[in-house]
N, C-alpha and C positions, 0 to 999 in steps of 0.2 A: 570632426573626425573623418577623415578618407573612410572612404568606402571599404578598398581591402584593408587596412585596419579593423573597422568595427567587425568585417564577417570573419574578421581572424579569432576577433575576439567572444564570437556568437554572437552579436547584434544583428538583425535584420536591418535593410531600408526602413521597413515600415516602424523600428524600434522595438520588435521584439524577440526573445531571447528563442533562440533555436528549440524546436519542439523537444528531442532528445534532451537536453541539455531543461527545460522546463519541464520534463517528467521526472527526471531523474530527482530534480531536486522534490515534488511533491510524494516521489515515493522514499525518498531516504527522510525528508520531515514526517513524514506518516509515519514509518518505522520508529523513529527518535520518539515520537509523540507517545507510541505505544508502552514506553518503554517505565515512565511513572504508574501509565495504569498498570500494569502487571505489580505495583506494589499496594497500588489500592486492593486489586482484585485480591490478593496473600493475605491479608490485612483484616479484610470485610468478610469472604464468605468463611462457609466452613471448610474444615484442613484436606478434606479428598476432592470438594467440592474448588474449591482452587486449587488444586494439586492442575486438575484436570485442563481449567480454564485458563490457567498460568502458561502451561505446556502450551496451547494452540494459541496461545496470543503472541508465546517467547517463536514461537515456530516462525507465527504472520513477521511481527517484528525482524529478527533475522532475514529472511526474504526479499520483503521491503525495502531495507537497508541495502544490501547484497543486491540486486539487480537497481536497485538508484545511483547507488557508486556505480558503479559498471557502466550506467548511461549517462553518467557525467563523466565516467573518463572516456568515450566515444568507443566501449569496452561491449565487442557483441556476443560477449558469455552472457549477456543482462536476460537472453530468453529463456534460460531453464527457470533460475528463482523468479521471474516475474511468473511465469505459468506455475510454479509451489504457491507463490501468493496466490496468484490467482483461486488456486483450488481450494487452500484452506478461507480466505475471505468469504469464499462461498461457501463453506463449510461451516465458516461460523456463523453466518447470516441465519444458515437453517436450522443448526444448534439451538440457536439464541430464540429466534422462534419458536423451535417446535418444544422446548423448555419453557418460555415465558408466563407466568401465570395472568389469565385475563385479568382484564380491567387494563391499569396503567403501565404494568410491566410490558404486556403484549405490546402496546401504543410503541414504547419508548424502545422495543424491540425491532418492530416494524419501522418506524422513524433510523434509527440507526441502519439498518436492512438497506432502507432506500434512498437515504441520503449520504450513506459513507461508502460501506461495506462492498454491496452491489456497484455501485460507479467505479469504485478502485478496482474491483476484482476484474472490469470487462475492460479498464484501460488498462491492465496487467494482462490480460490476456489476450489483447490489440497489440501490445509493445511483443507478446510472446511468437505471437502467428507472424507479424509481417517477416518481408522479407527485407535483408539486410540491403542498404543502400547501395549503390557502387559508386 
């Protein structure tokens, strides 16, 4: 594949996919992903008790989705909803936490915290801060 061809196409030299164009798509899958568990969450807890969690997950979801499109279409509306994600992802990190009852829920709380939550909400809030390319 020619060169201008592949960077037409987002390809790098080195063979990989433009950063914008790779975030975009890991936060519009994040958002999709979210979007069964909000039926688990309706489902499983109690009815105010998912009222509540439903809301701030249907918010993250929206968000997510919303600034991933926007960065797969090369669309630089993507900073507001990524900094919404950003805030509520850390919103619910500490929710989720400071709710968790010890033993294995806190674990599985903190685990989720540190290996999803918190990484997505600071590269939503990396994608929010910079500045637009020229």
């Amino acid at each position: 594949m020619p060169l201008g061809h592949a960077l037409h196409h987002g390809i790098h030299p080195c063979g990989s996919a433009r950063p914008a164009s790779w975030h975009g798509r890991v936060l519009t899958g994040t958002g999709l992903a979210l979007l069964p568990w909000l039926g688990y969450l309706a489902g499983t807890l109690p009815p105010a008790e998912a009222a509540a969690w439903v809301a701030l997950d249907a918010l993250e979801a929206a968000a997510l989705i919303t600034a991933g499109s926007r960065l797969l279409r090369a669309d630089p509306r993507h900073r507001l909803p990524s900094a919404a994600a950003a805030v509520l992802l850390l919103a619910d990190a500490c929710l989720d936490l400071a709710t968790a009852a010890p033993g294995p829920d806190l674990a599985t709380a903190a685990a989720m915290a540190l290996c999803a939550e918190l990484p997505l909400a600071a590269l939503c809030a990396t994608l929010a801060a910079r500045r637009r390319s020229r």
